[in-house]
N, C-alpha and C positions, 0 to 999 in steps of 0.2 A: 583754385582754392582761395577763399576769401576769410578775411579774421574771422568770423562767425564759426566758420568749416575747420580754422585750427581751435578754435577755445571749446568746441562745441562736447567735447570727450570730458574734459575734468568738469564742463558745466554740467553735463546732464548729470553725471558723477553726484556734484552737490547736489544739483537739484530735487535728485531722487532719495537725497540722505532728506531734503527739506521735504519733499513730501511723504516723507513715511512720518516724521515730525507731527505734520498737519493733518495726518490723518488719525491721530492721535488725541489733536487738540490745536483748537487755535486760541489766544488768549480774547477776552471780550471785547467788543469795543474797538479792537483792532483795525488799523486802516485797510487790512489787505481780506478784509469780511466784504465788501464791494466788489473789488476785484476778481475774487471767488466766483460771485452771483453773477457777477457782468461775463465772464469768462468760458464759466460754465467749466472749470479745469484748473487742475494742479499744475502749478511753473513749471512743471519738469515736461509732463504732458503736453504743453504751449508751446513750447518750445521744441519741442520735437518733432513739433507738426512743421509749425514755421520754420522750422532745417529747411524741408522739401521743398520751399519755397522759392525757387532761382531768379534770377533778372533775365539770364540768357536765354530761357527758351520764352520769354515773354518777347524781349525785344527781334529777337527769332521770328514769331508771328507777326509781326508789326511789318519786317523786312518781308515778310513773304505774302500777307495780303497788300503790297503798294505794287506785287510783280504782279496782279489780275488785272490793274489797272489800265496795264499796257495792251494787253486782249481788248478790254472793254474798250480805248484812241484805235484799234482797229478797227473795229464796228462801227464806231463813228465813222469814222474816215471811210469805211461802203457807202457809208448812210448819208453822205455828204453830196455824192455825185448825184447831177440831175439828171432824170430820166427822161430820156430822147423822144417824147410823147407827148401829147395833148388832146383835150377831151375831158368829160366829168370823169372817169376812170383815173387818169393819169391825176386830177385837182385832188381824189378821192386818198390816192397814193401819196399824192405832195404833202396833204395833211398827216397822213398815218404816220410817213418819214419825221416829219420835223417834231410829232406827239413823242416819236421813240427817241431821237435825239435828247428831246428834252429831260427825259425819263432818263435814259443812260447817263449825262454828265451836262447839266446844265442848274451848276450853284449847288450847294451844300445838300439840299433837297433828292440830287438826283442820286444813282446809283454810284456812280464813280463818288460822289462825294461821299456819299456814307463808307464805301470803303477807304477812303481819304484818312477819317475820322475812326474806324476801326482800326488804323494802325497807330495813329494818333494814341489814341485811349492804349492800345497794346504798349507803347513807347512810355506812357505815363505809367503805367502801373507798373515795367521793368526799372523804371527811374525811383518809384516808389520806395518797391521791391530791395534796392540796392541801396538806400539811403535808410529802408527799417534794419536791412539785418547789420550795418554798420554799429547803429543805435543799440540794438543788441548783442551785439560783440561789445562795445562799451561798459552795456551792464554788467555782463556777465564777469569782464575783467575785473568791474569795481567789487561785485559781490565778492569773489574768488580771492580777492587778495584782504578780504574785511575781517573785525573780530568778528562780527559773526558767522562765517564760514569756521572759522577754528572752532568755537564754540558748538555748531553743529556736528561736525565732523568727529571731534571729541563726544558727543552722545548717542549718535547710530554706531549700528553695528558695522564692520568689515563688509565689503561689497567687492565679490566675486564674480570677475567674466562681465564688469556691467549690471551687474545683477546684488539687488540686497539681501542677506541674511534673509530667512524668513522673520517678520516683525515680533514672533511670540518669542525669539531671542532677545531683543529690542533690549536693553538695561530701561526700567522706568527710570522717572524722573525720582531727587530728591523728595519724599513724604508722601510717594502714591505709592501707595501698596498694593496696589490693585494692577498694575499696569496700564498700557495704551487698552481703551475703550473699543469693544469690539461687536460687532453683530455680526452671525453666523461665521464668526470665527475670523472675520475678516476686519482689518485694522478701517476702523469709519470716524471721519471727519467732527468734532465738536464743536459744538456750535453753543452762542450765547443762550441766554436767558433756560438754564434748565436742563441742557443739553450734554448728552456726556461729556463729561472735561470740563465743565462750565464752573462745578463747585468748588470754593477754595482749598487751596490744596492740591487740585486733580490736573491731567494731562492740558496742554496748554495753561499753566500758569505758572511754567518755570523759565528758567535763561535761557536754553535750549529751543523751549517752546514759542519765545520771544524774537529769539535769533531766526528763528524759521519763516517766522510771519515777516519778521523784517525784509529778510533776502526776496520771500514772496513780493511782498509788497512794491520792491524794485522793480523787479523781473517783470512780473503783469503789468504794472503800469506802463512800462517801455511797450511791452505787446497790445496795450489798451490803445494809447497813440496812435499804432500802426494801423492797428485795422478800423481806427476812426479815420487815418485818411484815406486808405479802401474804399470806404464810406463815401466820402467828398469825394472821390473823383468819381465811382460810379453816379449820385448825382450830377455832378458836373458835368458828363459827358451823355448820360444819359438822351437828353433830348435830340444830339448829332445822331443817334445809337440808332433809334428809331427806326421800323419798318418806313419803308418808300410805297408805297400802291400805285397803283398803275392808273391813272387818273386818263384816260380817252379825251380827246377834244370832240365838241360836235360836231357832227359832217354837215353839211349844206344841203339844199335841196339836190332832189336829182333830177338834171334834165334830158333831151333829150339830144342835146348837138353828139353830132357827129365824133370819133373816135381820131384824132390824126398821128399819122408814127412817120417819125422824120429818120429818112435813113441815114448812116452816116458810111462814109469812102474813106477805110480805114485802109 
């Protein structure tokens, strides 16, 4: 259990007081109107997902494709011995040997290397992995002990077993009389220019509704980071990544000499 796995109860906690908030109303203009769109997802939801996210069973995979490699120094190591024969058959063979060798583990390019590189990349993104949810145990500390955590906290309703009130409880905001904006009954997001919550006065344009956007605003940006370095290292590794083919050398003419097999007195 890692900081992330103990904060992670009173986070989603708030988190789920700040997205019933924002589904309500976010205020205009706001910085955390990007982070929505980039996101595609309420902090609490992000966050929830990113729980699942572990080091150990990444670095797990890393340690366990570098153990085929040791299969694959066996195969070589058959494919190494020279065969007690001569003739265009046995030249025919020599070639095919050294085309496979080369294919199995000769430089980055070959099989052994690609899986070299697939633990490599596995080791990277558990290192990742373990340095994002660090970064989000940070936020989540910072938001949790902020006024605007009290200030949310103080305008949702009680939250039972994990679970919120239903939102049509919700107390609105000072001077909405109308309450959180709703389509088919269901508490939906407001959005600038027009948009429920938008007009003065309405859902997202109170302190509550500020405090929300705020705490959002942390939280996604911390998870924006992560999954932009996601990003960079599957570029990065990308080109290692890459299928191997099976690239044939050309054979030689074929002639006609004779076949010779050399016996050995073993």
């Amino acid at each position: 259990m890692d900081l992330l796995d103990r904060l992670a109860e009173p986070g989603l906690d708030l988190l789920g007081r700040v997205d019933t908030l924002l589904a309500s109303g976010v205020p205009e203009g706001h910085p955390v109107w990007p982070l929505l769109r980039r996101m595609q997802a309420l902090p609490g939801e992000a966050v929830r997902t990113f729980l699942d996210l572990r080091p150990a069973p990444l670095a797990g995979g890393g340690r366990t494709v570098r153990q085929f490699v040791r299969d694959y120094d066996d195969a070589c190591a058959a494919l190494t011995d020279q065969a007690a024969w001569s003739g265009p058959a046995a030249s025919a063979y020599g070639q095919a040997r050294a085309g496979l060798l080369r294919h199995l583990d000769e430089g980055p390019d070959s099989l052994v290397g690609r899986l070299e590189s697939t633990a490599g990349y596995a080791d990277a993104l558990a290192d990742w992995a373990e340095r994002s949810r660090l970064a989000l145990a940070r936020a989540l500390a910072d938001v949790l002990g902020s006024a605007e955590a009290v200030t949310v906290v103080a305008a949702t309703a009680p939250r039972i077993g994990g679970a919120t009130v239903p939102a049509s409880t919700v107390p609105p905001w000072s001077g909405d009389l109308a309450g959180p904006a709703r389509v088919g009954g269901v508490a939906t997001p407001a959005g600038p220019g027009g948009a429920p919550g938008a007009a003065a006065g309405g859902p997202g344009t109170g302190s509550s509704a500020r405090a929300a956007a705020e705490i959002a605003t942390r939280v996604l940006a911390v998870l924006a980071v992560a999954y932009d370095g996601a990003e960079t290292l599957l570029r990065q590794w990308a080109p290692s990544l890459a299928e191997v083919p099976w690239r044939p050398r050309p054979t030689g003419p074929v002639t006609s000499e004779p076949l010779r097999v050399r016996w050995r007195d073993d």
